[in-house]
Structures are given as structure tokens and as C-alpha cells.
C-alpha positions as CSV (number, residue, x, y, z in Angstrom):
1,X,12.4,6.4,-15.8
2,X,9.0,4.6,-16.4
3,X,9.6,1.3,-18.8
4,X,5.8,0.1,-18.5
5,X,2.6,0.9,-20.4
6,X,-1.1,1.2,-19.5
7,X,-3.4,0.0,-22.1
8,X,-7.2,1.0,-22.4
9,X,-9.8,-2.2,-22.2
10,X,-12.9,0.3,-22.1
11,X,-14.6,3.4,-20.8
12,X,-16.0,5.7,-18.1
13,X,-15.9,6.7,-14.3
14,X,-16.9,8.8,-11.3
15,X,-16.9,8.7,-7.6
16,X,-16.9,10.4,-4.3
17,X,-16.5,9.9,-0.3
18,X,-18.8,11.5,2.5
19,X,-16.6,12.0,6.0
20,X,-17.7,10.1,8.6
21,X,-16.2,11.3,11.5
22,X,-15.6,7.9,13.3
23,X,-13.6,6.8,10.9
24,X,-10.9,9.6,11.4
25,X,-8.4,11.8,13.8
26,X,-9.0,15.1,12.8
27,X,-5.8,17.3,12.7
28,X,-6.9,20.5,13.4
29,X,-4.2,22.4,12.7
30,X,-3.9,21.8,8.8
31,X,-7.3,20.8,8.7
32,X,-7.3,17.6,7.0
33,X,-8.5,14.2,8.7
34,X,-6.4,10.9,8.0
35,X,-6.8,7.3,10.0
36,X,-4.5,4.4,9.3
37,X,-6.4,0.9,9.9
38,X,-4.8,-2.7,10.7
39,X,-8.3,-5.1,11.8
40,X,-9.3,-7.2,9.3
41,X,-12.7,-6.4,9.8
42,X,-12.0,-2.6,10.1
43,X,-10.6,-2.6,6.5
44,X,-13.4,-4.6,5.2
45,X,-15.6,-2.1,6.7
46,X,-13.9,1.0,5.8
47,X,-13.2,-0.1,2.2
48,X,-16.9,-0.8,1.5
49,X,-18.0,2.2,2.9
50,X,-15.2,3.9,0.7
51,X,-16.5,2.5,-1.9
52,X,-21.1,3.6,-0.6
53,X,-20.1,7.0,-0.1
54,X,-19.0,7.9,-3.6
55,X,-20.6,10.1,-5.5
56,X,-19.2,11.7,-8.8
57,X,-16.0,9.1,-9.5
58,X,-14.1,6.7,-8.0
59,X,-10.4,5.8,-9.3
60,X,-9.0,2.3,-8.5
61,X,-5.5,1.3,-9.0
62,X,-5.2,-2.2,-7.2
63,X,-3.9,-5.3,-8.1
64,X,-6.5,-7.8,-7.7
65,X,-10.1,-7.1,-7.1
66,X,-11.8,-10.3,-6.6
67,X,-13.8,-9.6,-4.3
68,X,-17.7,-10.8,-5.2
69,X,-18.8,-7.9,-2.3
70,X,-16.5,-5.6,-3.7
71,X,-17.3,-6.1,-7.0
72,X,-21.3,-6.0,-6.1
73,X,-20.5,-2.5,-5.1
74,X,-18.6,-1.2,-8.0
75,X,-21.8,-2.7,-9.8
76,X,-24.0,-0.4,-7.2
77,X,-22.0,3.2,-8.0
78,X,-21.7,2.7,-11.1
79,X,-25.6,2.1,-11.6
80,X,-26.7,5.3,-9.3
81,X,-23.9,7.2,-12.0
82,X,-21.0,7.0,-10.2
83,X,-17.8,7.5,-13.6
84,X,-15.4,4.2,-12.8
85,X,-12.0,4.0,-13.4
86,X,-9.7,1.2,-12.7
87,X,-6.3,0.3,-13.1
88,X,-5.2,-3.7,-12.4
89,X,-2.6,-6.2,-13.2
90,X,-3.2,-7.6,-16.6
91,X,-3.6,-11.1,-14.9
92,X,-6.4,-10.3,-12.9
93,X,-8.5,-8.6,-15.6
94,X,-11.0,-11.2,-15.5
95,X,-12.5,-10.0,-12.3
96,X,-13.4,-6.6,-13.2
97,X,-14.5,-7.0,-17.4
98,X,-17.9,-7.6,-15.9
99,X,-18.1,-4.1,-15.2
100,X,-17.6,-2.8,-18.8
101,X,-21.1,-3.5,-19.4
102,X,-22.0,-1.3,-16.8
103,X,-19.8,1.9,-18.1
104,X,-16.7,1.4,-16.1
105,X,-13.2,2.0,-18.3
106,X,-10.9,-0.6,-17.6
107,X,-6.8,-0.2,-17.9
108,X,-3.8,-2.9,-17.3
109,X,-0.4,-2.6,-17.7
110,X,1.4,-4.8,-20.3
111,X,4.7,-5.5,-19.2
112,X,6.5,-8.2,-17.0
113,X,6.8,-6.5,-14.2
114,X,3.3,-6.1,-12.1
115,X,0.8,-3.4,-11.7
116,X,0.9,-3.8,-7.9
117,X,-0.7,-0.4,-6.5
118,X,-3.2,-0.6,-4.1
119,X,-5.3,2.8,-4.0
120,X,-8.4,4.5,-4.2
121,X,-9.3,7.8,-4.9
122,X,-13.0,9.2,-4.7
123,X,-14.6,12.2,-6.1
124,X,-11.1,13.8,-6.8
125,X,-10.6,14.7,-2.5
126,X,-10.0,11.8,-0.9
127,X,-8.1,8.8,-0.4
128,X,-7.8,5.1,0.4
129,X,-4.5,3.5,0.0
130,X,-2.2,0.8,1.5
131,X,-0.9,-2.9,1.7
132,X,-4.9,-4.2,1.1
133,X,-6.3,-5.9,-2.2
134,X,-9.5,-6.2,-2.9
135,X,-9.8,-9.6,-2.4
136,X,-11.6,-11.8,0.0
137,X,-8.4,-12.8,1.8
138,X,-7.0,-9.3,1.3
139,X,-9.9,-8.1,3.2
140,X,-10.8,-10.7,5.9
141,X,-7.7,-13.0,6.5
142,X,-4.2,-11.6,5.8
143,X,-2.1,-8.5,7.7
144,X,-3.1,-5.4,5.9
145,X,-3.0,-1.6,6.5
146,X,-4.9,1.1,5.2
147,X,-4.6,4.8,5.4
148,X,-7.5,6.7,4.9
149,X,-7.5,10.8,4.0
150,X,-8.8,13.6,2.2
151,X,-5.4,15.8,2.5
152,X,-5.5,17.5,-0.6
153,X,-1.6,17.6,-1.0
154,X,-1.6,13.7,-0.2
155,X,-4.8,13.1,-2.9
156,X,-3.7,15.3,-5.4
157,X,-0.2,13.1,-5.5
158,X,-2.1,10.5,-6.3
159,X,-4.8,11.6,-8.3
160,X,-2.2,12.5,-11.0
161,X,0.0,9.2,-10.8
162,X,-3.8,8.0,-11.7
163,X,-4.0,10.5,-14.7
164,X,-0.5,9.5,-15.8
165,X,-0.6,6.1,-15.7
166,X,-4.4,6.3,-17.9
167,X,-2.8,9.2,-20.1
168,X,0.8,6.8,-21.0
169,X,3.0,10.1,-20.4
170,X,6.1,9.4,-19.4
171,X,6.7,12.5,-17.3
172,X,5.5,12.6,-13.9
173,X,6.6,15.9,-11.9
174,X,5.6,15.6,-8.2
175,X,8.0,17.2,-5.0
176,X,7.3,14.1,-3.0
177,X,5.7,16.7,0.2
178,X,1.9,16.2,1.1
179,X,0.4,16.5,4.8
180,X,1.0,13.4,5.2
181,X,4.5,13.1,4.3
182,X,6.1,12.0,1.6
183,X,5.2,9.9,-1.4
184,X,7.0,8.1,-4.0
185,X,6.3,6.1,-6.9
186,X,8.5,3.2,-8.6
187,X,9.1,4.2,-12.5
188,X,9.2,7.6,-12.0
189,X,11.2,7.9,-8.8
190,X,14.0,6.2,-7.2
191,X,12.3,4.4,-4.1
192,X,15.3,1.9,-2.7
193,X,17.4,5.1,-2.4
194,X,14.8,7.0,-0.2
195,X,14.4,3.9,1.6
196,X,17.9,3.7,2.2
197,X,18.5,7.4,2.9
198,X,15.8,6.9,5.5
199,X,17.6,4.2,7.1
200,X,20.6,5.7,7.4
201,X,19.1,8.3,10.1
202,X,18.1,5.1,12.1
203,X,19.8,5.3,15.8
204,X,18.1,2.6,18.0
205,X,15.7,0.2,16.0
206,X,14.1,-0.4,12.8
207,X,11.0,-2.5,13.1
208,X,10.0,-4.3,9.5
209,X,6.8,-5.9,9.1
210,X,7.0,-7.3,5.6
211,X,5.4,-9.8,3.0
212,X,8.6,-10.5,0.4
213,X,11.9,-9.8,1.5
214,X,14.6,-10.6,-1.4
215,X,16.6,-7.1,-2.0
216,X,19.9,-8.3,-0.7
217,X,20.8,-4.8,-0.3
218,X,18.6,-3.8,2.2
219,X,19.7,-6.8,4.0
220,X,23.2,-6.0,3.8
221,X,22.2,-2.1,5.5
222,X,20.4,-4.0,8.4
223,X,23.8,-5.8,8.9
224,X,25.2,-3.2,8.9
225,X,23.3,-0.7,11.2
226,X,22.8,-3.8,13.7
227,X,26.8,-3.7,13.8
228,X,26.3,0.1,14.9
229,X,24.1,-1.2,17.7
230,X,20.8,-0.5,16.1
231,X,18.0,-3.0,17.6
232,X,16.6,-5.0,14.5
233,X,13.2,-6.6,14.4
234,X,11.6,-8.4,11.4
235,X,8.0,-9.9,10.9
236,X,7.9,-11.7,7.9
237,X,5.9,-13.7,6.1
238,X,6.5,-17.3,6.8
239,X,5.2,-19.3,3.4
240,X,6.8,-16.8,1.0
241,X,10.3,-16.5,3.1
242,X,10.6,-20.2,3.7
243,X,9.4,-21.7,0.4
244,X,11.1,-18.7,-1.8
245,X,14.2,-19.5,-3.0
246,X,14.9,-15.3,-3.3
247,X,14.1,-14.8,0.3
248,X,17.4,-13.4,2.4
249,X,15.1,-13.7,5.3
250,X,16.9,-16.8,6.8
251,X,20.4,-15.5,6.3
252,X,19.5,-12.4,8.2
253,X,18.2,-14.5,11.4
254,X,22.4,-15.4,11.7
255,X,22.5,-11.8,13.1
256,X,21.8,-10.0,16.0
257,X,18.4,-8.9,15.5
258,X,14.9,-10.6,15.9
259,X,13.3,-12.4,12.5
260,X,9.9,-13.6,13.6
261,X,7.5,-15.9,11.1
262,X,3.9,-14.2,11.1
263,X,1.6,-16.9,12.6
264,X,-1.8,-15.6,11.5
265,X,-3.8,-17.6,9.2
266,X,-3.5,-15.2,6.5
267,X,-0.5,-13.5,5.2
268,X,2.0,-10.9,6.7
269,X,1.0,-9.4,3.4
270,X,2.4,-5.6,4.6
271,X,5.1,-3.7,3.9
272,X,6.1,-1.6,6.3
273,X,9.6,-0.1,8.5
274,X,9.4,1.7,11.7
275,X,12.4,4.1,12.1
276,X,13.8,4.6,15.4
277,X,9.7,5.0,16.6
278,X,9.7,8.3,14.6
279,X,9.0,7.6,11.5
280,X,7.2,5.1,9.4
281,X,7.7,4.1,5.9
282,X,4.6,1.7,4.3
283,X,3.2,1.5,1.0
284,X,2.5,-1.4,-1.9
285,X,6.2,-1.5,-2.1
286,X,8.1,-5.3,-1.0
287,X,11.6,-5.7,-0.4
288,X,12.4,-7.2,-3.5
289,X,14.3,-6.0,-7.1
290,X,11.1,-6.2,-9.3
291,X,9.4,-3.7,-6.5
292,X,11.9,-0.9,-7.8
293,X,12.7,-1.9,-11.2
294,X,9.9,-3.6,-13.1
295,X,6.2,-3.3,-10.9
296,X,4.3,0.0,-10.0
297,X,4.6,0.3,-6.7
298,X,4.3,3.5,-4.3
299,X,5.8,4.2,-0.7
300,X,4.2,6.8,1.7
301,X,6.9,8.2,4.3
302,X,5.6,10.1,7.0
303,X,6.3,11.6,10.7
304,X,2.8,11.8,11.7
305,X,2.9,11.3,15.3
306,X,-0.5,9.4,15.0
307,X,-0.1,7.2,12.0
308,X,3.7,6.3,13.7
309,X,2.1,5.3,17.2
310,X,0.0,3.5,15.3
311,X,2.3,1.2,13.6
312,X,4.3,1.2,16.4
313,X,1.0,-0.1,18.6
314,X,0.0,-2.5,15.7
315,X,3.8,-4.0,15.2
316,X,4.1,-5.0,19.0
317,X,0.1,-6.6,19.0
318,X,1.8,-9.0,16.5
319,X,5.2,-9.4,18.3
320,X,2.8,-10.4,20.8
321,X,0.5,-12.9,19.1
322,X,3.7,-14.5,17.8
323,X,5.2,-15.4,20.9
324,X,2.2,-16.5,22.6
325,X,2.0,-18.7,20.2
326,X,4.9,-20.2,20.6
């Protein structure tokens, strides 16, 4: 059930996205193009242009956008009539007030827990959503992934958790299925179970690349499946799981699997699991209690054999650059 409210700071939006066919795979059998991204400067290129090629509206639910580039942008849709709509945390509604002056309608939530979302939807058809914020360091220095599609089953998901979250309904009805696979959204549905339920189908390895890691029971199912002989291999984020005092990523390095600190000099700010190289689960959503309980999170879970090669290629280049730097 959803405990948190959105609240209203001002008004108006519109945006839209023009396909640019070297930016995607095109599935031709459902017809519908999607492209996951993991390069720093692939995201900051990607999210801009996002961002350029809207047209009617453009709906933002991220946690911080801090971004003076990003923000000079908004500025530029907005002035050709572009309709804004954002959603943020309520402690980084500082950055985007400026842009009530321009027309743009400006939501937060008001609870404790956080508005931690990070997508964008534009002209109603297509979609940018991942680990990313629109910050500086979210899109030049830290580990961040981005899908990018205009699925309609995938957008339309989407486009009414927007609609919900800007209306304060509590009901949001959704089956979860898109061409993409399926979606899930903290507050409305039960996320740690599907997570688990997914895990429970793991046979040979689960490969986690993740920025907070404090949900002791995910932990304990990784000790557990490692018992059954399933090949466990963490990436973590090395200030936040070393300073935190939450963090269960040291107790788990006792065990027979692999917990690696990220070495980059940003974050390991995904949040992602590999299942047995079949199936990827990644999303806004951190291992922790607040992820399910108190913040607005979502997780997408999907079987596309691109998207999952992808992952798979991207979690062994940073195996990689971790033990060479050893």
C-alpha cells in the first residue's frame, strides 16, 4: 500500500523524443526499439539528446537534477513550448524552482522516506529510465545505466505511475508485463518478494552490481543459494559499504562468493542482479529496507537477450578494471 504523498509546488508541461536510429537495437519482431547504456559519456549524451528531441511534454521523476547543462535544457524546451513536468525529492527542490518561472509544474513527495525514481518520459511514447541522476556526477563520474525505449507497454507503465503519483490516488492497477519485461514499483507493489522469487530460480550465479547493500535478507538468500553451489559475485560500492554502519557487505565477503570494492572514481551507484546470465533485474531500487518500505523506487525485470548480454558484458568490463587495479 502507498504511505507517501506528492505535493504540487507549481504548473505546466510537455515533451517529446525523435528516434535516432544509432541510439537503438531495433526488435523487429514486436516492433519497438530499446538500448540499455553504461559509458559515462554515452549517458550524458543520450540524456541530453532525450531531453533536444522533445516536442509536446516531457515528464521527469528523478531524484536530484543538479545538473547546470541539464537544467539549461529544461530551460530550452520549455521556452520553444515544450509542457514540463517534474517529480523530485523534496530536498533537492532547490535546483529545479528556477524553472517555475518558465511554466514548468513542480511536485515532491513529503514524507521520510525518498522520492528516488530516476525516469523520463517524452511526448507520452517514449522512455528514459535507470540508475542515472541528473547530476554532474551522475552523468560524468559514477557507474550508471540507462535504458532507453519507446515500447508502448513499457511507457505506458510508466507514464501512469507519473499520473498517479501527480494525481495522489492511492490505487495503482498495472499487470507488471511490458515488452520489456516486467516492472514494479515500491508503495504499490511488493518489490523484495519479486526480487526474491526471482532468485530462487537462480542455478549457477547471481552477479550483483550495487550502490547500498543493507537488507539483511537478501543477504541471508545469497548464503543460502551459495550453500546450493550457486557462484556469487558482488560489486559494491566501496565508500558507502565500508563507512555505513547498515552495510552487510563485509559479513557476506566471510562466504564463498566474490565481494569486490568498485574502484572508479565515482560511485558504483547501480543497482542491478544478473540471474544465472538469463535474466537481469535493475532499476532505482538499492538493497536496503527504506528501498521497499519508505522511498519510491521501481525495478524493471526482463529476459531480453540483448539488454541481459549487455549487463552481462558491462559487469565483467568492471570485474576487469577492478582487478587490474589491484
Amino acid at each position: 500500500m502507498r504511505t507517501g504523498r506528492i505535493v504540487v509546488l507549481s504548473l505546466l508541461i510537455s515533451v517529446s523524443f525523435l528516434l535516432t536510429t544509432f541510439l537503438y537495437v531495433k526488435n523487429t519482431q514486436n516492433n519497438f526499439h530499446y538500448e540499455m547504456f553504461f559509458d559515462s559519456e554515452d549517458i550524458f549524451s543520450v540524456s541530453g539528446n532525450f531531453i533536444n528531441c522533445a516536442e509536446d511534454s516531457l515528464d521527469i521523476c528523478v531524484y536530484s537534477i543538479s545538473s547546470d547543462y541539464i537544467l539549461e535544457l529544461l530551460k530550452d524546451a520549455l521556452k520553444r513550448g515544450v509542457s514540463l513536468r517534474i517529480i523530485t525529492d523534496d530536498s533537492n527542490l532547490k535546483f529545479v524552482e528556477q524553472l517555475m518561472v518558465y511554466g514548468a509544474k513542480i511536485y515532491s513527495d513529503d514524507e521520510n522516506g525518498l522520492m528516488h525514481c530516476k525516469y523520463m518520459i517524452s511526448d507520452g511514447k517514449n522512455l528514459w529510465a535507470g540508475s542515472a541522476n541528473l547530476t554532474d556526477t551522475g552523468l560524468h563520474a559514477n557507474n550508471n545505466d540507462i535504458l532507453i525505449t519507446d515500447d508502448p507497454r513499457t511507457v505506458n507503465v510508466f507514464k501512469s505511475h507519473f499520473d498517479n503519483l501527480t494525481s495522489n490516488d492511492d490505487i495503482f492497477v498495472h499487470n507488471g508485463g511490458t515488452g520489456i519485461g516486467e516492472v514494479y514499483f515500491t508503495l504499490f507493489d511488493d518489490v523484495f518478494s519479486n526480487i526474491i522469487h526471482h532468485l530462487s530460480f537462480a542455478k549457477k550465479s547471481v552477479k550483483i552490481g550495487i550502490y547500498a547493500f543493507s537488507d539483511y535478507r537478501i543477504a541471508h538468500y545469497l548464503k543460502i543459494l551459495s550453500s546450493y553451489g550457486v557462484e556469487i559475485k558482488i560489486i559494491a560500492d566501496k565508500e558507502w559499504n565500508s563507512i555505513g554502519s547498515y552495510s552487510v557487505v563485509r559479513d557476506l565477503s566471510d562466504f564463498s562468493f566474490s565481494v569486490l570494492d568498485n574502484n572508479s572514481e565515482g560511485k558504483m551507484h547501480e543497482k542491478f542482479m544478473i540471474i544465472d546470465d538469463k535474466k537481469v533485474l535493475f532499476g532505482s531500487y538499492n538493497f536496503t529496507l527504506s528501498a521497499n518500505d519508505k522511498n519510491y523506487e521501481f525495478v524493471i525485470i526482463s529476459e531480453k537477450e540483448e539488454i541481459v548480454r549487455g549487463f552481462m558484458n558491462h559487469f565483467e568490463s568492471l570485474m576487469e578494471d577492478i582487478e587490474n587495479a589491484e
